[in-house]
C-alpha positions as CSV (number, residue, x, y, z in Angstrom):
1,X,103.9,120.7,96.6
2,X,101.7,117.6,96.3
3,X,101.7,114.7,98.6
4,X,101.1,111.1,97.6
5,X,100.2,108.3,100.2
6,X,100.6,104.4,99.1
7,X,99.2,102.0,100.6
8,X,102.1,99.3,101.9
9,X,99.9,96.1,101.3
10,X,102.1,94.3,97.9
11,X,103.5,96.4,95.2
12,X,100.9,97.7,93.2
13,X,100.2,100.6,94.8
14,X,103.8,102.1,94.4
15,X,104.4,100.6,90.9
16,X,101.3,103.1,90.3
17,X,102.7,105.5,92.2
18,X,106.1,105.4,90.5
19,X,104.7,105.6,87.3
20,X,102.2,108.8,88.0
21,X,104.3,111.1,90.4
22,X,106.2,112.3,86.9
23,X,103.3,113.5,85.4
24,X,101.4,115.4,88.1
25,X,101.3,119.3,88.1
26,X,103.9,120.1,90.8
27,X,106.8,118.5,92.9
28,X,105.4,115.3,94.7
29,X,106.1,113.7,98.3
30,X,105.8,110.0,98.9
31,X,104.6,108.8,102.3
32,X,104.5,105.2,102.9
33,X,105.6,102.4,105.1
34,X,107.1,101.2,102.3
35,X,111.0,102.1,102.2
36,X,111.6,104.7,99.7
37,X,112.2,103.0,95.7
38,X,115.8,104.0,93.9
39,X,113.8,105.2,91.2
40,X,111.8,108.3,93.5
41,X,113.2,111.6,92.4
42,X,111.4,113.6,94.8
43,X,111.3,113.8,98.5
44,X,109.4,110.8,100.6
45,X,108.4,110.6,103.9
46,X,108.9,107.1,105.8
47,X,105.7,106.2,107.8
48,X,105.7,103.5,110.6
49,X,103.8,100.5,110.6
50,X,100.5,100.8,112.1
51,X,99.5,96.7,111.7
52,X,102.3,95.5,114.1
53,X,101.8,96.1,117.6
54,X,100.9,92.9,119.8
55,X,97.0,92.2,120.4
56,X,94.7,94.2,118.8
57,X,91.7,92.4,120.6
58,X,89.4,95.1,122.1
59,X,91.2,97.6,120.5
60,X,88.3,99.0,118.1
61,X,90.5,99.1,115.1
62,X,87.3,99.9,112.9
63,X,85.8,103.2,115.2
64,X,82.6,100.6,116.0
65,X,82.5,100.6,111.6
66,X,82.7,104.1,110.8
67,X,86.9,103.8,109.9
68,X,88.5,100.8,108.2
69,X,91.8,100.6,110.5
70,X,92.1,102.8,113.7
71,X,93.3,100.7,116.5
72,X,93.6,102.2,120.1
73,X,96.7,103.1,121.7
74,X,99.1,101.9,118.7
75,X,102.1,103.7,118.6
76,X,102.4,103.6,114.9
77,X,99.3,104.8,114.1
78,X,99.8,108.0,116.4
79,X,103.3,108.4,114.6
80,X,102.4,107.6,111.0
81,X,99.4,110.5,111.4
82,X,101.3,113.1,113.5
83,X,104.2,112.7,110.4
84,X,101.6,113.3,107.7
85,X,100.0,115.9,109.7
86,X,103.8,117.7,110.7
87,X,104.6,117.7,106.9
88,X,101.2,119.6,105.8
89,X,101.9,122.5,108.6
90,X,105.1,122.6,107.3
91,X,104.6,122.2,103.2
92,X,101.0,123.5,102.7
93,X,100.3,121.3,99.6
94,X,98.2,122.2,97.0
95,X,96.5,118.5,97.1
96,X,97.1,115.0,98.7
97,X,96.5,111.9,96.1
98,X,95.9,108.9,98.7
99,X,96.0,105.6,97.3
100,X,94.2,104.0,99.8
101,X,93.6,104.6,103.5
102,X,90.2,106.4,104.2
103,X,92.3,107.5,107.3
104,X,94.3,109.4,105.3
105,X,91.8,111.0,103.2
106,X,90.2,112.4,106.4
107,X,93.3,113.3,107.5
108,X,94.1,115.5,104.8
109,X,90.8,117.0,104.5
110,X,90.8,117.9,108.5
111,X,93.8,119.9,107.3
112,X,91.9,121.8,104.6
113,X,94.1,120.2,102.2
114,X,91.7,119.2,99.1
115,X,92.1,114.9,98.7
116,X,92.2,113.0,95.4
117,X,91.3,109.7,96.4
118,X,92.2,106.6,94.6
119,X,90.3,103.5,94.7
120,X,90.0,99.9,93.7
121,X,86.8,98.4,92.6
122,X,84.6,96.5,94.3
123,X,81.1,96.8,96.8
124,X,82.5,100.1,98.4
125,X,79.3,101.4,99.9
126,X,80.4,101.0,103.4
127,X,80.5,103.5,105.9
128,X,84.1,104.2,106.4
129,X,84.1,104.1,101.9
130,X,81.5,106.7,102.0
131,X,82.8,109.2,104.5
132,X,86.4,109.0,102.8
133,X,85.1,109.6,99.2
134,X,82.8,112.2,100.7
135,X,85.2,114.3,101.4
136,X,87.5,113.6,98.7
137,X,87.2,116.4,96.6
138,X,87.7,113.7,93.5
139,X,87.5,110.3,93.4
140,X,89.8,108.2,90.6
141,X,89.0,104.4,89.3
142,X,91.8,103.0,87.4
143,X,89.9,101.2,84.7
144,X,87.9,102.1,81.4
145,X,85.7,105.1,81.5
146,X,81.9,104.2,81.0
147,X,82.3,101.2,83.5
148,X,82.2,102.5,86.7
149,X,78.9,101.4,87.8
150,X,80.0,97.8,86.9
151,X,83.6,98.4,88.6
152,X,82.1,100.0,92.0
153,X,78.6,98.5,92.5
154,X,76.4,100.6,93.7
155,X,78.2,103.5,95.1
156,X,76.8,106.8,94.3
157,X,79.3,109.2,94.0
158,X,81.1,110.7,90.7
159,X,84.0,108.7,89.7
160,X,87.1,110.0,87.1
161,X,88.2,106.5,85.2
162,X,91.4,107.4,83.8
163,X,92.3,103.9,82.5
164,X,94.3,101.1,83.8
165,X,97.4,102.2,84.8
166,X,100.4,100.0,83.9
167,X,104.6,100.5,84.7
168,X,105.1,99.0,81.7
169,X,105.0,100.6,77.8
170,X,102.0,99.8,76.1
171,X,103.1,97.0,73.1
172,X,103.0,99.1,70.0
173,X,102.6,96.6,66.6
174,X,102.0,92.7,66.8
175,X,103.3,90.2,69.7
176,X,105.8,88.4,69.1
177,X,105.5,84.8,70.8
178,X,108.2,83.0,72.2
179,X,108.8,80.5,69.1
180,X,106.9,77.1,67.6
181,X,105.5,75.9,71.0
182,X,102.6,77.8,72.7
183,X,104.2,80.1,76.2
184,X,101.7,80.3,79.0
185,X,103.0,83.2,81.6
186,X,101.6,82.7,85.2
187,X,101.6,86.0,87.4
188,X,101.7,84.7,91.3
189,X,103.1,87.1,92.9
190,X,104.4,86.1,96.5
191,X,102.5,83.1,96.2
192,X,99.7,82.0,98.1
193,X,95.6,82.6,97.2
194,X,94.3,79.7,94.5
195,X,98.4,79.5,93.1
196,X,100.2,76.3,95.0
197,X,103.0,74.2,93.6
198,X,101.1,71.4,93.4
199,X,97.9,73.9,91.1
200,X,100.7,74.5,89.4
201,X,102.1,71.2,88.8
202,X,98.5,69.9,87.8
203,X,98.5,72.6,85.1
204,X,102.0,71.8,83.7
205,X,100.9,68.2,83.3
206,X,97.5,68.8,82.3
207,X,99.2,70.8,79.4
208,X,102.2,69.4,77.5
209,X,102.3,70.8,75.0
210,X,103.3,74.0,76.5
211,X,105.7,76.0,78.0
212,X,105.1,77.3,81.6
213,X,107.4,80.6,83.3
214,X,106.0,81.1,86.7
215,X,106.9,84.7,88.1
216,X,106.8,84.7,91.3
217,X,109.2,85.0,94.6
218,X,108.1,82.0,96.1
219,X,106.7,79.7,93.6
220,X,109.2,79.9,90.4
221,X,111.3,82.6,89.6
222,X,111.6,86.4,89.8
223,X,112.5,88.5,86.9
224,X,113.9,91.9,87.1
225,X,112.4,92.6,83.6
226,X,108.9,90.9,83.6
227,X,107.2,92.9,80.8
228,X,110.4,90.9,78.3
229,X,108.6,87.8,79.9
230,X,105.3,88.9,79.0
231,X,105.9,90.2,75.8
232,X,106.7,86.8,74.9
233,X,103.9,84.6,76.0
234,X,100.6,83.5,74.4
235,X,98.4,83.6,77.3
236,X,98.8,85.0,80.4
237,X,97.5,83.5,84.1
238,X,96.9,85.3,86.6
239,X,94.5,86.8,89.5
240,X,92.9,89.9,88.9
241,X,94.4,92.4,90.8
242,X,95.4,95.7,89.4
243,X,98.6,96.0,89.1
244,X,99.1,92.7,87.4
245,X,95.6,92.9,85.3
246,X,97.3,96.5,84.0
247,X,100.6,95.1,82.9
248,X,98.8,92.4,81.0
249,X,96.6,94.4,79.4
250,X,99.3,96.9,78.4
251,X,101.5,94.0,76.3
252,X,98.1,92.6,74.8
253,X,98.1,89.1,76.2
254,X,94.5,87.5,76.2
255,X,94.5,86.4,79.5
256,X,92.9,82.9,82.1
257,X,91.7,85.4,85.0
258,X,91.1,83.6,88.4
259,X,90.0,85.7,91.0
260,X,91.4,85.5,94.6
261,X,89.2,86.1,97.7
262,X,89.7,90.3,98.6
263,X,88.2,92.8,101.0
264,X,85.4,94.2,99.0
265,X,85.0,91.6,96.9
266,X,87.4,93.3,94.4
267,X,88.4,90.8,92.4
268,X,85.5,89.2,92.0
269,X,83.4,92.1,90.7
270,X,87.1,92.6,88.3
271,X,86.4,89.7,87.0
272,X,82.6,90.0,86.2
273,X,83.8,92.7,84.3
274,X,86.1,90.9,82.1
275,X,83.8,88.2,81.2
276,X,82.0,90.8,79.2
277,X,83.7,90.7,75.9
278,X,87.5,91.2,77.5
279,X,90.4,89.2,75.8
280,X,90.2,86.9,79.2
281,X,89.4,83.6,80.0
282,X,87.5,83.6,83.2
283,X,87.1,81.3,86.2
284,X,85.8,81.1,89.6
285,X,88.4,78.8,91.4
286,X,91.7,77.8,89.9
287,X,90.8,74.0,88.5
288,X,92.0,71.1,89.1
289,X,91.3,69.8,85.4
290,X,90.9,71.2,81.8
291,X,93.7,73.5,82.0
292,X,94.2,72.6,78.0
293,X,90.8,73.5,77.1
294,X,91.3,77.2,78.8
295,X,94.7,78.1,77.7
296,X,93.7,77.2,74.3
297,X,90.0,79.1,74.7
298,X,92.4,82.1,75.7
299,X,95.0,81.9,72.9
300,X,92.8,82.9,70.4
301,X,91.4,85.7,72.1
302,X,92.5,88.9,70.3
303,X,95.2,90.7,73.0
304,X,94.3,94.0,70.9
305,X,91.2,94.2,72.9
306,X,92.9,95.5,75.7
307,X,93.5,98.4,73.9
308,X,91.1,100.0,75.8
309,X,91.2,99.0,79.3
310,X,95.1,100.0,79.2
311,X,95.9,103.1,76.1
312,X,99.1,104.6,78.1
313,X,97.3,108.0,78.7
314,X,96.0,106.9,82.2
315,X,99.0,109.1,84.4
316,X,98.1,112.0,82.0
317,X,94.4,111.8,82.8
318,X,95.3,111.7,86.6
319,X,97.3,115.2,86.2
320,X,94.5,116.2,84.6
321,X,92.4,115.6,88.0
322,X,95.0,116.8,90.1
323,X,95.3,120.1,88.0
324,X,91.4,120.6,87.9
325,X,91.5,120.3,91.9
326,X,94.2,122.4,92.7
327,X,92.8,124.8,90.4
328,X,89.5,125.3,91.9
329,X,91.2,125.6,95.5
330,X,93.4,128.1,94.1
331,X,90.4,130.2,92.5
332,X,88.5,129.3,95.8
333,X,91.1,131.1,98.0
């Protein structure tokens, strides 16, 4: 048995875990705060919030800096870690992939249970980073190998970068674009950061002489089948998160990157990266003007470039992790 945390902060981290659990060595266990998805075949474990208990003022949520989120007397956080720690006495699993909660790692490593840790990029050399990828017994980037040191600044510690990790097929053979007029597809999510309806309506103006689907929940219109959406569009606009980054990179669509203000400066060190020689467009802010110039820069960006950011074999390589690890506790028993 393996378990498998997700982290319950937007969707990313169970589309990744939705696409991966199918390809790791042994039957897997969700646990989340996330309700359990239609599409999980194996067993899942239904955490309590830990974030929504009145007043955390005073309450130390950080361990004076040595943990990330760790408040005093929450309720949730006692329940959430007595569940994960109930379900190890009673499963022994071979390994626990946690994507993300330092917390968790340590957790699972106080248990002897070895820890594949998944993380996001960005300046990650603080303390509570470095005690939870110290005692992962791997650590996993979901981007390109060769460049970790540009994806996780500073951090000294080996990585495995298994490739993006996408929910959607990897395009196979040329785009097809919507028809005659040029489609820019914006990615915003539940809204908020730079995306606004009024950023929005400066860049529909600013370009007639394009189309414009927004996806979002809030700010245009939610599609149960994005990827067709994609598929179809010339350029893509979106922030740099990884989740949406993967899904654009799988269908090939060059790309105008903005990135969004994150703990860790993730996106912001994403999108250093991308200005080096990616199919992307990038800039710091979303603009207020020029919004012709840059979906026309990114429109003749070659989409095929993504190739190898997102190949498909990323939930392979994972297994492949999660195999070697188990191994070496098995021969180290």
């Amino acid at each position: 048995m393996i378990g498998y945390y997700v982290h319950h902060h937007g969707n990313g981290h169970l589309h990744r875990a939705i696409t991966v659990a199918p390809h790791l060595p042994d039957q897997v266990t969700g646990f989340s705060s996330l309700p359990r998805p239609d599409v999980w075949t194996g067993p899942w474990v239904q955490l309590p919030r830990d974030d929504s208990a009145p007043g955390y003022v005073g309450a130390d949520v950080t361990a004076r800096g040595l943990l990330h989120w760790v408040p005093l007397g929450d309720a949730g956080l006692r329940g959430r870690m007595a569940a994960i720690s109930a379900w190890i006495e009673d499963h022994a699993p071979s390994a626990m992939v946690v994507d993300q909660s330092v917390e968790v790692c340590l957790l699972a490593r106080l248990h002897g249970v070895p820890v594949v840790a998944m993380t996001a990029p960005g300046r990650r050399t603080d303390p509570a980073h470095a005690l939870g990828f110290g005692t992962a017994t791997a650590v996993v980037g979901a981007w390109p190998a060769g460049w970790t040191d540009r994806m996780l600044p500073g951090l000294d510690r080996e990585v495995h970068a298994i490739g993006a990790v996408s929910r959607f097929a990897v395009a196979r053979g040329p785009r097809r674009p919507s028809g005659r007029r040029p489609h820019a597809v914006l990615l915003a999510g539940t809204g908020g950061d730079g995306f606004t309806r009024a950023s929005i309506d400066r860049a529909r103006t600013q370009t007639p002489g394009w189309d414009w689907t927004v996806l979002s929940r809030t700010l245009g219109t939610w599609h149960a089948d994005p990827a067709a959406v994609l598929a179809t569009a010339d350029v893509a606009v979106l922030h740099p998160g990884q989740n949406s980054l993967a899904e654009v990179a799988a269908l090939r669509v060059p790309a105008v990157v903005v990135p969004a203000d994150r703990p860790f400066d993730e996106q912001h060190v994403t999108a250093s990266v991308l200005a080096d020689g990616w199919p992307a467009v990038v800039v710091d802010a979303v603009p207020a003007t020029g919004w012709g110039d840059l979906l026309d820069q990114a429109r003749l960006l070659d989409g095929e470039g993504w190739a190898a950011w997102c190949d498909g074999g990323a939930p392979t390589r994972l297994a492949g992790v999660v195999s070697g690890v188990v191994d070496n506790r098995d021969r180290a028993a």
